[in-house]
LOVEX-706251 format. One record per atom (N, C-alpha, C): residue in three letters; x, y, z. Coordinates in steps of 0.05 Angstrom, whole numbers, plus 32768, in hexadecimal, padded with zeros to 4 digits. Example, Ala and Ser with C-alpha at 12.3 -4.5 7.8 and 13.67 -1.06 7.14 Angstrom:
2
ALA81087F8E809C;ALA80F67FA6809C;ALA81087FBE809C;SER81017FD3808E;SER81117FEB808F;SER81028001809D;
//
This chain:
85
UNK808F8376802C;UNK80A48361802A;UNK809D834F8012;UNK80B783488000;UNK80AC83397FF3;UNK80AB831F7FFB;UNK809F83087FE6;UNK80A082E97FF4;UNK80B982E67FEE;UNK80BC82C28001;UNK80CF82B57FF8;UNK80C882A67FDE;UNK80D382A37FC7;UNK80D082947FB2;UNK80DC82767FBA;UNK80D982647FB9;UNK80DF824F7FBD;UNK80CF82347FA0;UNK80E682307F94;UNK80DF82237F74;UNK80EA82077F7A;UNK80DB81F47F70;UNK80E081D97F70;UNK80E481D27F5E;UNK80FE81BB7F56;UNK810381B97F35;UNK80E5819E7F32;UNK80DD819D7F18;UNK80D181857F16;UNK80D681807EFA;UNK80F4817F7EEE;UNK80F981757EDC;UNK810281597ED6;UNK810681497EC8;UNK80FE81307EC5;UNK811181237EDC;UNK812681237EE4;UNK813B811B7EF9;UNK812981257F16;UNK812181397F18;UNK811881407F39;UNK80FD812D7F35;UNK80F081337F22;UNK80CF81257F21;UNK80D0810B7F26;UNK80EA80FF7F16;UNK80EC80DE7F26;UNK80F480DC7F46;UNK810880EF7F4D;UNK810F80ED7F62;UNK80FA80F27F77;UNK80E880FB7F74;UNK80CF81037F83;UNK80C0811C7F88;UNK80C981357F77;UNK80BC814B7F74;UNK80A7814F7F7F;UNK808C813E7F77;UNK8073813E7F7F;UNK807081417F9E;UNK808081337FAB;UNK807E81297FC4;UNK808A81457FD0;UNK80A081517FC3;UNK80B081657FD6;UNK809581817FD6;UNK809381807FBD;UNK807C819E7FB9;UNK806581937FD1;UNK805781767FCA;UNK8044817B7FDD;UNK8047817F800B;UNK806681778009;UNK8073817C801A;UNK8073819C8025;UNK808581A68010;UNK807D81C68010;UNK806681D28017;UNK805081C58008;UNK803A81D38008;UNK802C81D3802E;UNK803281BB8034;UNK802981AF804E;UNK804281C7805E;UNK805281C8805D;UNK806281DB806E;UNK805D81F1806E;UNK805582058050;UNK804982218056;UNK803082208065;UNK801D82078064;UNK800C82148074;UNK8004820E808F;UNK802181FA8096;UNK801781F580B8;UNK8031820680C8;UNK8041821780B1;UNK8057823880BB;UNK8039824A80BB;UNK802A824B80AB;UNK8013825D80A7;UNK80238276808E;UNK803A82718078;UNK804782838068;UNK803D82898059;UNK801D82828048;UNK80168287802F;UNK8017829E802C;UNK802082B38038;UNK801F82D7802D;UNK803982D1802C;UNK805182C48039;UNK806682CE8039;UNK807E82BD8024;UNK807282A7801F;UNK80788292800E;UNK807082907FEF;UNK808282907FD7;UNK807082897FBC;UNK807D826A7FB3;UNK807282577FAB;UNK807A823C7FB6;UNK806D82347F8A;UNK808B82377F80;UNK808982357F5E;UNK809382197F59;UNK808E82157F42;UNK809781F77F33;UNK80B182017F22;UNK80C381EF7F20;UNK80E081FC7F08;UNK80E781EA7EF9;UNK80EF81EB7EE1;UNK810781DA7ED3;UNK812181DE7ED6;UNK813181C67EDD;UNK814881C17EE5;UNK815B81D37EEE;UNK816881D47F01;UNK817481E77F10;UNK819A81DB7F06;UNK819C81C67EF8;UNK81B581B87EF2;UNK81BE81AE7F0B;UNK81AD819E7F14;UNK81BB81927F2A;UNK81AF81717F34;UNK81AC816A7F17;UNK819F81557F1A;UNK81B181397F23;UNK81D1813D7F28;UNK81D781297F35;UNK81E281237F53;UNK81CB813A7F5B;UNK81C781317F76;UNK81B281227F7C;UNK81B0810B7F94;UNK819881037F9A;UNK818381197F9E;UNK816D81117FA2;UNK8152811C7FAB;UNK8152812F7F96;UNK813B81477F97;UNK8138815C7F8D;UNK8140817A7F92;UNK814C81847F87;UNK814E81A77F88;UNK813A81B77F89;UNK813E81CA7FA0;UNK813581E47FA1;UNK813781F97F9C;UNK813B82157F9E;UNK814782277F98;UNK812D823C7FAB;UNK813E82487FC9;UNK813182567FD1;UNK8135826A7FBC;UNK812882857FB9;UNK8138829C7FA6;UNK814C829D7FA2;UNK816382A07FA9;UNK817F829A7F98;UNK818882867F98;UNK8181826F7FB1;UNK8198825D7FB8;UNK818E82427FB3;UNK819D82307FA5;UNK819A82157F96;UNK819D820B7FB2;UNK818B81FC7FB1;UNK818E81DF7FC9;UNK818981C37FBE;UNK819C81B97FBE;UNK819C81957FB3;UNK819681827FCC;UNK818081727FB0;UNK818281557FCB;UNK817081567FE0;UNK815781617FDB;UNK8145815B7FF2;UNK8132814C7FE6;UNK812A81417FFC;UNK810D81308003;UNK80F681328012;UNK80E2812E800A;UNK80CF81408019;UNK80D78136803D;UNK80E8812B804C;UNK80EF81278065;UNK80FD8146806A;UNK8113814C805C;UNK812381688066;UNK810D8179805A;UNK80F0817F804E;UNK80F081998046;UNK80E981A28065;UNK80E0819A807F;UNK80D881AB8094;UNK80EF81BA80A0;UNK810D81A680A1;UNK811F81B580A0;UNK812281CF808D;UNK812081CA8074;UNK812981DE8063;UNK812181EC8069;UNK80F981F5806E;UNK80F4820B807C;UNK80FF82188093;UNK8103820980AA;UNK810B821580C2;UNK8129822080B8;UNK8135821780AB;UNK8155821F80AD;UNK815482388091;UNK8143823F807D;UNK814B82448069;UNK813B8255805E;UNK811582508062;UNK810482618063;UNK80F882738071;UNK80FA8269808C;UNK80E58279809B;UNK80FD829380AC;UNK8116828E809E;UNK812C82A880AA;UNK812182BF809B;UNK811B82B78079;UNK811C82CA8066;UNK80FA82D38066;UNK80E082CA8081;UNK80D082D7807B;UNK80C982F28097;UNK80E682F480A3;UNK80DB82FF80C2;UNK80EA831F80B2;
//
């Protein structure tokens, strides 16, 4: 199986918005799911969607605007952990 790719923008609009915070968010979610085989958890420049609040994601294909490290546990339950069973 391959992983889920899951890319965080940290271009200058997400990096103010709080980037730092969402990746280290992320990071805290793959490993209390236990996903590090099934998860690859990348840094990105701008996904063009900088006038949404919060920061963008992009599981493998799909742009997600506007989170904060509060929704990433949602994001996983609803968005990652479908695409690692």
């Amino acid at each position: 199986m391959e992983k889920v790719e899951v890319s965080i923008c940290v271009g200058s609009s997400c990096h103010l918005k709080g980037s730092r915070d969402v990746i280290e968010q992320a990071r805290n979610e793959i490993s209390r799911l236990h996903l590090q085989d099934k998860v690859e958890l990348k840094a990105a420049f701008c996904f063009g969607q900088c006038g949404h609040d919060g920061v963008t994601v992009k599981v493998n294909d799909k742009i997600i605007p506007g989170l904060t490290p509060e929704k990433i546990a949602s994001l996983f339950e609803e968005e990652i952990l479908p695409l690692t069973k």
